[in-house]
C-alpha positions in Angstrom: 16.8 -15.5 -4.6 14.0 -17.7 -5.0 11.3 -16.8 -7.7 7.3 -15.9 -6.4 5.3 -18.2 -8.6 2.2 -16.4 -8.1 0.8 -13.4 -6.5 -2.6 -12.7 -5.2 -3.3 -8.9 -3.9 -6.1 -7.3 -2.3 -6.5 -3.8 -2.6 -8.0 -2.9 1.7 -8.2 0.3 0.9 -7.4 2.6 -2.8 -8.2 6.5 -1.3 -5.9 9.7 -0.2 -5.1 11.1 3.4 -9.0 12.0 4.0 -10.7 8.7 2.7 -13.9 9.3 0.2 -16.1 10.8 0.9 -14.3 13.4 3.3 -15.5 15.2 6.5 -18.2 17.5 5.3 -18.3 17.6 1.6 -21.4 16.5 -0.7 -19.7 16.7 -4.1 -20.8 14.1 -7.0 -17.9 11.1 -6.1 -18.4 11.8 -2.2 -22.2 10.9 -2.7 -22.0 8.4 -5.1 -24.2 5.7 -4.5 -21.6 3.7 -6.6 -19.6 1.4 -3.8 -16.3 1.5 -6.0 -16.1 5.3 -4.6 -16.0 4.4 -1.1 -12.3 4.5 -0.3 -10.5 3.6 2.8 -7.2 5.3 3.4 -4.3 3.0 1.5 -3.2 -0.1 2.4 -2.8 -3.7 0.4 -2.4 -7.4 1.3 -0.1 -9.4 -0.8 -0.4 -13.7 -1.1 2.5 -15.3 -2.6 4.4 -18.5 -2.0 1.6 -19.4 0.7 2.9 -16.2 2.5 0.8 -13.1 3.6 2.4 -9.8 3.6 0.4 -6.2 4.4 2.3 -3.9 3.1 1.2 -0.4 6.0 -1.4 0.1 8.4 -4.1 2.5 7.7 -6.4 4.0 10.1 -9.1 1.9 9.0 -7.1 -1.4 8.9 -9.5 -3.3 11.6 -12.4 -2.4 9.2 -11.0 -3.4 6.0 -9.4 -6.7 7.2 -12.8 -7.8 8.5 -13.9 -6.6 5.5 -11.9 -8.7 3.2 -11.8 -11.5 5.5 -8.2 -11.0 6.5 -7.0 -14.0 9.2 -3.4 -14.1 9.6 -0.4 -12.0 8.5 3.1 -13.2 8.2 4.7 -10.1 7.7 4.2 -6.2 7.8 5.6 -3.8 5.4 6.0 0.1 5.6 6.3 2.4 2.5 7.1 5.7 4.9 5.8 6.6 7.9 3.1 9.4 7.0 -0.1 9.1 9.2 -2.7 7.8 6.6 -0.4 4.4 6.2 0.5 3.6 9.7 -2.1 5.1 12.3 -4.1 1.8 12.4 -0.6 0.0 14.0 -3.1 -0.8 17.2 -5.0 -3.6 15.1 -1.9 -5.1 14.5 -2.4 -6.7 18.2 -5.0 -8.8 16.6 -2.9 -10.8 14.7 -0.4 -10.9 17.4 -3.3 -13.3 19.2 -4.1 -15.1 16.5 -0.5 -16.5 15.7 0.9 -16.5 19.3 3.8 -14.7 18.2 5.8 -11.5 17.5 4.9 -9.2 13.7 8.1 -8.8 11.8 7.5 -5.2 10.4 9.7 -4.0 8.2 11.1 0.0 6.9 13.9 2.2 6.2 15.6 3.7 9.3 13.7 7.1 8.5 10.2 5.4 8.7 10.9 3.1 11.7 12.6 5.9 13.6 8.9 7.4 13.2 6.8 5.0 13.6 9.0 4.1 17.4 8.4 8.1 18.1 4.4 7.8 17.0 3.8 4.6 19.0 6.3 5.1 22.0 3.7 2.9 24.2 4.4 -0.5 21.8 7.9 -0.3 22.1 8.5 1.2 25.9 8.2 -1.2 28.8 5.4 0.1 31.2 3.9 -2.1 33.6 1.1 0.8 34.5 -0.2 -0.1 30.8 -2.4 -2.9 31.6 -4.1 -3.1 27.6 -2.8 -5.3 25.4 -0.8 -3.9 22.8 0.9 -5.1 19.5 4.4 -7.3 19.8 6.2 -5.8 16.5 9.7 -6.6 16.1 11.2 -3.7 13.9 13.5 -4.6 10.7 15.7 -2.0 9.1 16.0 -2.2 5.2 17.4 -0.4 2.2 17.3 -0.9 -1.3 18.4 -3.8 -1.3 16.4 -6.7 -2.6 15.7 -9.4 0.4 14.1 -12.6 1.5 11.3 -12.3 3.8 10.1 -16.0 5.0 11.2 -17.7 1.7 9.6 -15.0 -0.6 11.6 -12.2 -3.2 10.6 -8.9 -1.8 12.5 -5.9 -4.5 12.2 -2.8 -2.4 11.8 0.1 -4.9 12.8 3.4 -4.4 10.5 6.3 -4.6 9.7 10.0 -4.2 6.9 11.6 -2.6 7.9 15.0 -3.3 11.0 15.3 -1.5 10.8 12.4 0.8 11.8 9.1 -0.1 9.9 6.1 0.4 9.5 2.3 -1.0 7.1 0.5 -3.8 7.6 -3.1 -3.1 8.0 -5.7 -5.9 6.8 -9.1 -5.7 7.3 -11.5 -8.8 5.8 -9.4 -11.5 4.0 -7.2 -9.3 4.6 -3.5 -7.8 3.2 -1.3 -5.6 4.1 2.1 -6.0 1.7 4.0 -3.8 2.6 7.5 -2.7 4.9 9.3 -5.6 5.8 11.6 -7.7 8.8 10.3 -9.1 10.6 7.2 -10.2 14.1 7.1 -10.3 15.9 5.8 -13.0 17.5 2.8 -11.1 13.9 2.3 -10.0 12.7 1.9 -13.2 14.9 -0.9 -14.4 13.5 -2.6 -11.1 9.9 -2.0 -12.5 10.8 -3.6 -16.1 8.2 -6.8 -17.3 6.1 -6.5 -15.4 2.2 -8.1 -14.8 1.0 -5.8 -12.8 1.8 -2.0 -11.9 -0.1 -0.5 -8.9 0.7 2.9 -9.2 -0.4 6.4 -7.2 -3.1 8.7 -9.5 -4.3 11.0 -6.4 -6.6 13.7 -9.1 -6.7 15.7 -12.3 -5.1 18.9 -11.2 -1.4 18.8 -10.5 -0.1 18.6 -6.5 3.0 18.6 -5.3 3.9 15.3 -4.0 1.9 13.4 -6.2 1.1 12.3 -9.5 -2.3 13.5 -10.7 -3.8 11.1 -13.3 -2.3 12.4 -16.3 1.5 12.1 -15.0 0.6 8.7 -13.6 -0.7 7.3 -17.2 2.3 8.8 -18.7 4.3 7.0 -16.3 2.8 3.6 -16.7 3.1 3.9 -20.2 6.4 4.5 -19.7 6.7 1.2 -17.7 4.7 -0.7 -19.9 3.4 -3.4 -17.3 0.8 -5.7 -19.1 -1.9 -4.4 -16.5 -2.0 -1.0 -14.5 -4.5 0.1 -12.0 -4.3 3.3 -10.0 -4.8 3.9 -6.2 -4.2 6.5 -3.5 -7.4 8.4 -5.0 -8.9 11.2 -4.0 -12.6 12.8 -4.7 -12.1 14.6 -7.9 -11.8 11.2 -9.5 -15.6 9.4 -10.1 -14.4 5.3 -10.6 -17.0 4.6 -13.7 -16.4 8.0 -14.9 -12.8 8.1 -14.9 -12.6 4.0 -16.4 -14.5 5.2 -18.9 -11.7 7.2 -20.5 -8.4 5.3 -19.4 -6.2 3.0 -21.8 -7.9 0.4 -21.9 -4.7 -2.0 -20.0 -5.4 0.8 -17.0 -8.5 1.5 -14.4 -8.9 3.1 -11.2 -8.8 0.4 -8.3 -11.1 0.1 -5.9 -11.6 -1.2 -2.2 -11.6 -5.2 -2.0 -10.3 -5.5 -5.4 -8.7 -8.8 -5.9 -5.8 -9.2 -9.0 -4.1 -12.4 -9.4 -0.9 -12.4 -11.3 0.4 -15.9 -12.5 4.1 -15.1 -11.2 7.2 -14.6 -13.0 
């Protein structure tokens, strides 16, 4: 496969299920005047090879792409099908406009199978829909490392509790949002790397997730060059938390920008 010379990501959006600050709660990191604790529910771009991929949709995706100036995807890709990363599918119809042409969106048969039962209206023909809505063209994967428009995309294989889902690997940069454990085979996939982007949802432990502690651990374990955390939840101030990381690791935050020199 051909190598990814150099990758430029985009953290949209860095926060759990209920964004930050949630529905109804006035603790410290909900009212933080600090911007860096503002997060949007999960989602990422990835520029490589003069490709754009977004790897899922979150509910706030028409916000965050106008946000981070967003113009043209090439390609869509799904970690699982869990509602904070794909209920902003509608603003895919956006892009669908602005290329004249079908949205490759790619899963495992689990997550696609969901996503067709979640968003029955995209994918049924109904000629008493008269709204525009998004042309996705559905494309099963595994495991198994592919080639998406000229680009190395390494699918890696995760657990969120006891679902599996998918980090994606690009060059010398992963994304491994939503997990509590790595497998072994999955960790040979994550060896050298620049960049490790990696789920840290709080302090306390939780059952489908690693809380910060588990997640340093397991970056250390990794030993990427850089790590920065996402998928965060309230309990986790930005500056605060920074303040006593390694100093190779740091919280994300919306509309960061990293830029890895490639492989």
């Amino acid at each position: 496969m051909p190598e990814n010379k150099g990758v430029k990501v985009t953290f949209l959006g860095t926060g759990t299920s209920h964004g930050v600050p949630m529905i109804g709660c006035d603790c410290a990191v909900c009212t933080s005047e600090d911007a860096r604790d503002k997060r949007t529910r999960a989602s990422l771009v990835v520029e490589t090879a003069g490709k754009t991929f977004l790897i899922d949709t979150s509910p706030e995706l028409r916000l965050q792409c106008v946000a981070n100036q967003i113009k043209h995807i090439d390609a869509v890709l799904f970690t699982h099908a869990h509602a904070d990363h794909v209920t902003g599918m509608d603003d895919l119809r956006r892009f669908n406009w602005l290329s004249r042409s079908t949205l490759d969106c790619y899963g495992t048969k689990p997550t696609l199978t969901s996503i067709r039962n979640m968003f029955a209206y995209i994918f049924q023909e109904d000629p008493d829909y008269p709204s525009h809505k998004p042309s996705l063209n559905l494309v099963e994967i595994n495991d198994e490392p592919l080639t998406i428009d000229g680009v190395s995309v390494t699918p890696i294989p995760l657990l969120h509790g006891p679902l599996p889902v998918l980090g994606f690997r690009f060059g010398n940069v992963a994304y491994c949002t939503d997990c509590n454990q790595i497998p072994q085979d999955s960790l040979r996939r994550l060896e050298n790397l620049d960049v490790l982007i990696l789920d840290a949802l709080r302090d306390t432990p939780h059952p489908t997730h690693f809380n910060l502690v588990e997640a340093v651990a397991m970056a250390t374990r990794i030993g990427a060059r850089r790590t920065f955390f996402t998928h965060i939840a309230h309990a986790l101030g930005h500056a605060e938390t920074n303040g006593n990381l390694p100093a190779n690791m740091a919280l994300a935050h919306d509309g960061l920008i990293l830029e890895s020199a490639g492989v």
